[in-house]
N, C-alpha and C positions, 0 to 999 in steps of 0.2 A: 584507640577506642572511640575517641572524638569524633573519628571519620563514618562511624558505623550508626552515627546517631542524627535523627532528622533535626536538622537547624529551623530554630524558629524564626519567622521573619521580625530586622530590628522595625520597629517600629519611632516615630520619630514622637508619636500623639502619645497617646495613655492606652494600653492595650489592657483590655475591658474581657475580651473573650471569657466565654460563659457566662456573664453576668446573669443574674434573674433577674434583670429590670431593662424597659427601653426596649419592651420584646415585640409590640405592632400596636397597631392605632385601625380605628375605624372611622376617618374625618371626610368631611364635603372639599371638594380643592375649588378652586376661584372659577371654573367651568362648570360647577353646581353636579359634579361628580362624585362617588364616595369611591376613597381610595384606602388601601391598606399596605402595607409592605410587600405581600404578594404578585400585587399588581408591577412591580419592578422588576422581577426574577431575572438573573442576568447582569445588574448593573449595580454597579457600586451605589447606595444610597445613602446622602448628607443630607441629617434632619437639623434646622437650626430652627430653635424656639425664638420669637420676636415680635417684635409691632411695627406699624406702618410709621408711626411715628415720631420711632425712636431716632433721636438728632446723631447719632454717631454708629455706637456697634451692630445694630444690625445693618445699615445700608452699608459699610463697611463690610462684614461678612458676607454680604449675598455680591458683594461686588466681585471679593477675594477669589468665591466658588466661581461664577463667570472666566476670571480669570484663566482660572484652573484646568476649568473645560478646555478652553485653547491650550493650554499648557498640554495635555494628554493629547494633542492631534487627532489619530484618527478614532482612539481611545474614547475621546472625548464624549461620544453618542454613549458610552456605556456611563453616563456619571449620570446619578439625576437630583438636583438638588430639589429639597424642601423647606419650605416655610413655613413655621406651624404660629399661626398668631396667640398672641398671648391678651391680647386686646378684639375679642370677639364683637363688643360695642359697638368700637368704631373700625373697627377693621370688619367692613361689609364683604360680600362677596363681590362687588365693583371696585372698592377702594386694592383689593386684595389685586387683584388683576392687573388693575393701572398697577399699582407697586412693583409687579412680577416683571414687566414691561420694558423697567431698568435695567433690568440684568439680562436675562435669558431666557429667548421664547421656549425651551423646554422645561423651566424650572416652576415648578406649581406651590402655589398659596395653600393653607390647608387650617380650615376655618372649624374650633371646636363651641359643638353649643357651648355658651355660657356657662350652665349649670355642671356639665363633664369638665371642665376645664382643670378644676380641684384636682380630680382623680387622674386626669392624662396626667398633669405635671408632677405628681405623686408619682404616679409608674413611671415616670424617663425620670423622676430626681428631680425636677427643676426647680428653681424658687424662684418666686416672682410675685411683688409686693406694687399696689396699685401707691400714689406718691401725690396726693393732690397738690393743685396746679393753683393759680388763683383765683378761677373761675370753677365751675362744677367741671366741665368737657377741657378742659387745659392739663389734665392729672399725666405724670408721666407713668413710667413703670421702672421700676428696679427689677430684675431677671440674671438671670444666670447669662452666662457669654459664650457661651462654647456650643460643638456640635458633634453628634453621634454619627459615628458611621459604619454601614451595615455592608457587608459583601455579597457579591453577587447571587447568596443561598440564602437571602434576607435575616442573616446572624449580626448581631452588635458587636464588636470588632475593637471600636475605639473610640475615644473620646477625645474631642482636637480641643485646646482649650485659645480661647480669643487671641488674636498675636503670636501664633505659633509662626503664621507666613505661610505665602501659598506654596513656593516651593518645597517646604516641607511635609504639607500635606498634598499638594501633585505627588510627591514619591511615595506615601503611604498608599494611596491610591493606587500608584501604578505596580504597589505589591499585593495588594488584594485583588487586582484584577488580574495579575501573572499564575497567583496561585489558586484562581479556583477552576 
């Protein structure tokens, strides 16, 4: 009977499909463009919430994704990663840019007004708590660590959570891109 039924792809992330949250955005990216998850149709899309300034997990993940892209070869053109800052302040549409700059010339900063920022990270789930610093502008951020990932029909798919490894999410990757 086994044989007569469609197998779900194993996933290695957190397999999220249907979720009612995490469902599109409508942000400015670090080229003073406004993007939405439509604008990707076709490619595997990794949103990872963070700040310029954060001393470890996000330059760590955005490193991971670059990674990853090489990891997919010729694949690779269909992945597009995301930045969404979580530090509107200081994370300018300049500073956003240079940041991007480290990793990957196709992978975009995505900068939410200040005032929406509440309600975006409410809709993706995120939490993220401002941590003052010694000075007023020295404040870190506490955030969430993980990233959503949408498939090529810009559907939410899955939830990679910090330290999973790339290799594990290059293989998620290369099943969402087989199967759609």
């Amino acid at each position: 009977m086994s044989a007569c039924s469609e197998t779900k792809p194993q996933f290695s992330s957190i397999d999220i499909t249907g979720a009612d949250y995490a469902r599109d955005f409508a942000l400015t990216d670090h080229n003073g463009q406004l993007r939405s998850l439509k604008d990707f149709q076709g490619k595997v899309v990794v949103v990872f919430f963070g700040y310029t300034q954060c001393p470890d997990v996000c330059p760590t993940s955005m490193a991971e994704l670059a990674e990853i892209k090489k990891m997919l070869g010729p694949n690779g053109d269909r992945l597009q990663g995301l930045f969404v800052s979580l530090d509107p302040e200081r994370d300018t549409q300049d500073v956003l840019k240079a940041y991007m700059g480290n990793f990957d010339p196709t992978f975009l900063a995505l900068r939410p007004d200040l005032d929406k920022l509440p309600q975006l990270a409410k809709d993706f789930k995120i939490f993220y708590k401002k941590v003052d610093g010694k000075t007023p502008g020295s404040y870190t951020l506490d955030h969430s660590a993980g990233s959503y990932i949408f498939d090529p029909q810009g559907r939410v798919r899955l939830y990679s959570r910090y330290g999973s490894g790339a290799a594990a999410l290059a293989a998620d990757i290369r099943l969402l891109l087989k199967n759609s």
